[in-house]
LUMKOLBA-118765 format. One line per 4 residues: number of its first residue (from 0); for each residue x, y, z of N, C-alpha, C. Coordinates in Angstrom, 1 decimal, always signed. Last residue first. Example, Ala and Ser with C-alpha at 12.3 -4.5 7.8 and 13.67 -1.06 7.14 Angstrom:
1> +12.8,-2.2,+7.1,+13.7,-1.1,+7.1,+12.9,+0.0,+7.9  +13.2,-5.7,+7.8,+12.3,-4.5,+7.8,+13.2,-3.3,+7.8
//
This chain:
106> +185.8,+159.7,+141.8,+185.3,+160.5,+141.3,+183.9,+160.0,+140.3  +186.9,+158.4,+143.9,+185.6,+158.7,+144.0,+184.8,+159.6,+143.2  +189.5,+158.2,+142.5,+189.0,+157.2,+143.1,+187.6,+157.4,+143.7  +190.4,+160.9,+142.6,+190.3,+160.5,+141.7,+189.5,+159.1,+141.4
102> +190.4,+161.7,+145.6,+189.6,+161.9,+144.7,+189.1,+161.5,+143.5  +192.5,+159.0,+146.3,+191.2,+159.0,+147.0,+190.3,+160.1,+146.3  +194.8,+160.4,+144.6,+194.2,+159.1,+144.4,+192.9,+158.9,+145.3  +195.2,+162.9,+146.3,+194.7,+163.2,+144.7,+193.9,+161.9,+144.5
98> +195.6,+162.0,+148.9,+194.3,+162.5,+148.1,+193.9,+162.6,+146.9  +196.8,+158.6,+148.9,+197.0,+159.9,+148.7,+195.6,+161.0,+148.6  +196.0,+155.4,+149.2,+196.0,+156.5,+148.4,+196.0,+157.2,+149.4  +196.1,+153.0,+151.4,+197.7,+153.5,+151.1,+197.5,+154.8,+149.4
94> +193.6,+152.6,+151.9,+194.8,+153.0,+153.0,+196.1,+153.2,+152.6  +192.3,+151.7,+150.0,+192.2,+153.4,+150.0,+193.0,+153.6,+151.1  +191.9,+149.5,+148.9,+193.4,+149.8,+148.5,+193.4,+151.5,+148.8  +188.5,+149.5,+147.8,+189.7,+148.8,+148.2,+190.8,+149.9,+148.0
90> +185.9,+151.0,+149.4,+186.3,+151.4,+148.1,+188.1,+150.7,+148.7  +183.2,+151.6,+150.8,+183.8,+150.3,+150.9,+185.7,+150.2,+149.8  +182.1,+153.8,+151.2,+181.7,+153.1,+149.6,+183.1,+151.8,+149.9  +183.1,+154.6,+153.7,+182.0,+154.0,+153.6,+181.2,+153.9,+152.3
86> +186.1,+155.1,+152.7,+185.6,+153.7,+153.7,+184.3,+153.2,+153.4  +185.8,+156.9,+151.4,+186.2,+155.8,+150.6,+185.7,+155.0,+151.8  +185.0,+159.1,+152.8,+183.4,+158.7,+152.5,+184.1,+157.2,+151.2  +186.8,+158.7,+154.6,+186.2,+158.4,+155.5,+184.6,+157.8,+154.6
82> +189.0,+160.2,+152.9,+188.9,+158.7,+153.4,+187.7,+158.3,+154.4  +187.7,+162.4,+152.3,+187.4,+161.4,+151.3,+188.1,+160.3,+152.1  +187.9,+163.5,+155.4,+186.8,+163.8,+154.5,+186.8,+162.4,+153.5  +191.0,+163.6,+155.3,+190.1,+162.8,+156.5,+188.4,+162.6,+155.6
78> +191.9,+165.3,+153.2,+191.8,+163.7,+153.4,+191.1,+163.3,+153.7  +188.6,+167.5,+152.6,+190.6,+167.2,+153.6,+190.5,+165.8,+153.1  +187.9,+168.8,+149.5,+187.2,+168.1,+151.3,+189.1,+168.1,+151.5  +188.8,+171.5,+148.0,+187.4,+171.2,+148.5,+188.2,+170.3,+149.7
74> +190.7,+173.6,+147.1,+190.4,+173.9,+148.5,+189.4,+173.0,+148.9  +191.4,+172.6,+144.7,+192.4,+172.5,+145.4,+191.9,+172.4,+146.6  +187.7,+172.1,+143.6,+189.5,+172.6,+143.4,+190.2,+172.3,+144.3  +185.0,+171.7,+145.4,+185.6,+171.9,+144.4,+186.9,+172.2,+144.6
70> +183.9,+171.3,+147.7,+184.0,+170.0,+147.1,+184.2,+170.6,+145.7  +184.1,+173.8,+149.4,+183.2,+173.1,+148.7,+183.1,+172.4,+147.7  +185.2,+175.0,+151.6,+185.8,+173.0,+151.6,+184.4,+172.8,+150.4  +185.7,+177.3,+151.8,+186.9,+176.6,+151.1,+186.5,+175.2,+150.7
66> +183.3,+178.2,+152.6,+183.3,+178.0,+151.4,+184.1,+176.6,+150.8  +184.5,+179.9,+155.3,+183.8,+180.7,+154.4,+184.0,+179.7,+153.0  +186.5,+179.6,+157.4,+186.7,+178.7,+156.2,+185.8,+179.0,+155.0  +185.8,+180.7,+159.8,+186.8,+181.0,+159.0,+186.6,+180.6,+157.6
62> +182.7,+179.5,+160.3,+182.7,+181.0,+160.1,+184.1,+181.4,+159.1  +183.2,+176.8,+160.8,+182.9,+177.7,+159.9,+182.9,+178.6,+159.2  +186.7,+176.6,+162.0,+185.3,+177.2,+162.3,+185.1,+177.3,+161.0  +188.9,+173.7,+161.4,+188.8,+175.1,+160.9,+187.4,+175.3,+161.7
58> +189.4,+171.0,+163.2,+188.7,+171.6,+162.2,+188.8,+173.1,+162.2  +190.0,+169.9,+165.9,+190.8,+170.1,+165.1,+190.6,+170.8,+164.0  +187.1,+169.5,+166.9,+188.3,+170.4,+168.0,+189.6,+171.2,+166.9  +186.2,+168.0,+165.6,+185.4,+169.3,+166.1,+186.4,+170.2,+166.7
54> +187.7,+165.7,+165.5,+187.0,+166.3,+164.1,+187.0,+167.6,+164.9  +187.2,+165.2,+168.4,+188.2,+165.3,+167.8,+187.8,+166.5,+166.6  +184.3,+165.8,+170.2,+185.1,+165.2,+169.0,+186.5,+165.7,+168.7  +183.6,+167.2,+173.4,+183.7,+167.5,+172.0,+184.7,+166.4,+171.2
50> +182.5,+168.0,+176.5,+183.0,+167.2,+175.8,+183.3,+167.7,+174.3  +181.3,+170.3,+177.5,+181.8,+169.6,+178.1,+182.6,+168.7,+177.7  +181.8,+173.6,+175.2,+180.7,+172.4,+175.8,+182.1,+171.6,+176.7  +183.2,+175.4,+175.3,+182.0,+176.3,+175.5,+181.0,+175.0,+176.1
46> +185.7,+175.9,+173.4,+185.4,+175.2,+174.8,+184.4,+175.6,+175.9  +185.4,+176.5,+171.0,+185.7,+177.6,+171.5,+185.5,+177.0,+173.2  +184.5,+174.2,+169.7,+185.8,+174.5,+169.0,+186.5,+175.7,+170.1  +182.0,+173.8,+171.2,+182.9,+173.0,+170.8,+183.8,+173.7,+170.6
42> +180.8,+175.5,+169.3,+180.5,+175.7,+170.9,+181.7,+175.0,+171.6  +180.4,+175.0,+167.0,+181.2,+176.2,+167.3,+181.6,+176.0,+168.7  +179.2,+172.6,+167.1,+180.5,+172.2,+167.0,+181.4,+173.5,+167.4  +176.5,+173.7,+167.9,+177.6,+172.8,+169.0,+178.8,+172.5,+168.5
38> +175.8,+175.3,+165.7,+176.1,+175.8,+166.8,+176.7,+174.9,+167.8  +175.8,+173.3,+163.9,+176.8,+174.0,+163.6,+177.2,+174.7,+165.3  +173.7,+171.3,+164.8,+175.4,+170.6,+164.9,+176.0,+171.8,+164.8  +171.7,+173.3,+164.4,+172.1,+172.7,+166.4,+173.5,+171.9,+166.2
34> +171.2,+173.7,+161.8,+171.8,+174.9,+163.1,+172.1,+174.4,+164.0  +170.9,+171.0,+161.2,+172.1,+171.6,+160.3,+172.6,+172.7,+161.5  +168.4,+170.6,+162.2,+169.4,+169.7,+162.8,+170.5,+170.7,+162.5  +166.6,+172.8,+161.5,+167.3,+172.9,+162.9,+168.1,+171.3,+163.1
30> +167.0,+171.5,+158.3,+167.4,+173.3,+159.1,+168.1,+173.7,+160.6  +165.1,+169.7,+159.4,+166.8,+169.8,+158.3,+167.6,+170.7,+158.7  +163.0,+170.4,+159.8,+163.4,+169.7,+160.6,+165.0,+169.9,+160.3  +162.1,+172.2,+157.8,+162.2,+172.7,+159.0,+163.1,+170.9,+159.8
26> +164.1,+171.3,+154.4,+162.6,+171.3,+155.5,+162.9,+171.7,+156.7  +165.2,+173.8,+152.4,+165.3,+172.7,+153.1,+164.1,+172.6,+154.2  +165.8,+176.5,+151.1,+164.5,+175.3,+150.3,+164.4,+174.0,+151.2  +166.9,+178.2,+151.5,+167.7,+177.8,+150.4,+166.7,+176.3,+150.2
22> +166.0,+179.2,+153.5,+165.3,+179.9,+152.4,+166.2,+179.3,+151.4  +166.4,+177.3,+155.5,+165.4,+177.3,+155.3,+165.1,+178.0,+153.8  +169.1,+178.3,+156.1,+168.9,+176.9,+155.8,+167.5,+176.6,+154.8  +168.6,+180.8,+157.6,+169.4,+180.6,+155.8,+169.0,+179.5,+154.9
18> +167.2,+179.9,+159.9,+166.3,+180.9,+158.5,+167.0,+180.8,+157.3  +169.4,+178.7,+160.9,+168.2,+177.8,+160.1,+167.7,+178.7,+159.3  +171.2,+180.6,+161.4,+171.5,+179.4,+160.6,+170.4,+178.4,+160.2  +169.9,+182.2,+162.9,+170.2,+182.9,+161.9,+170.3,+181.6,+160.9
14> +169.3,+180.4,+165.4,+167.8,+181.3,+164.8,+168.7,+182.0,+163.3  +171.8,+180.2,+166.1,+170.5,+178.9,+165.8,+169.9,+180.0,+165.1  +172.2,+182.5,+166.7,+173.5,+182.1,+165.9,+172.7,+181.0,+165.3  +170.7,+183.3,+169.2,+170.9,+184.1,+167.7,+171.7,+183.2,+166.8
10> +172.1,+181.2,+171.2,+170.5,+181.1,+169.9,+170.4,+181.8,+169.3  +174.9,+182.2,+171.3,+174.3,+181.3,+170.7,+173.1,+180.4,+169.7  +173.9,+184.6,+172.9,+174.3,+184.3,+171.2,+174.6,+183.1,+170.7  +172.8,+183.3,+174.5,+172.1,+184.6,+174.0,+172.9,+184.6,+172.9
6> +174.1,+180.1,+175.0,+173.8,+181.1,+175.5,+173.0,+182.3,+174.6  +173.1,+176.8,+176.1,+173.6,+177.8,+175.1,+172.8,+179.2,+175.6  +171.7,+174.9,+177.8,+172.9,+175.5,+177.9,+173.7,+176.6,+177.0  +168.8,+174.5,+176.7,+169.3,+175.3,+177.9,+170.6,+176.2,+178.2
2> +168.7,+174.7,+173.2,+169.3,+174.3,+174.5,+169.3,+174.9,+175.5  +166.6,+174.6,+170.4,+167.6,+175.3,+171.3,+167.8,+174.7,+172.8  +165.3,+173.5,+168.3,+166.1,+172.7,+169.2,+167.0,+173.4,+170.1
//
């Protein structure tokens, strides 16, 4: 799914992030969605595209964050993260928990 607008490293950056995608067992299609969000949100974060999300603007890079948010310990999801996956399990009384309470509440 590479793009016109991305540049020479950019499609190295596609072409690295799917082969990973890929050897960890995921289907080709999977792969290049997972590489074309990561590479536009980079693209994004570094004002490289036209537009860009919030989320995308405000968010740590990848590349920094190396792990932190992997839904373990102290360092797994943000707020935003479990309020958003309490919304969409519908999950009452989640506009006035906390994180700990929005973890504990999805757990």
């Amino acid at each position: 799914m590479p793009q016109s607008a991305w540049s020479n490293k950019r499609e190295r950056q596609y072409e690295h992030i799917k082969s990973g995608v890929l050897k960890r067992g995921a289907s080709t299609g999977r792969a290049e969605e997972i590489a074309a969000r990561t590479v536009n949100k980079e693209r994004a974060q570094h004002g490289e595209s036209r537009s860009a999300s919030a989320s995308s603007l405000h968010d740590m890079p990848a590349s920094r964050r190396g792990g932190l948010r992997s839904h373990k310990g102290s360092g797994g999801r943000t707020f935003k993260q479990l309020y958003a996956e309490a919304a969409a399990r519908n999950i009452k009384g989640r506009s006035g928990m906390n994180k700990a309470q929005l973890e504990k509440a999805l757990a």
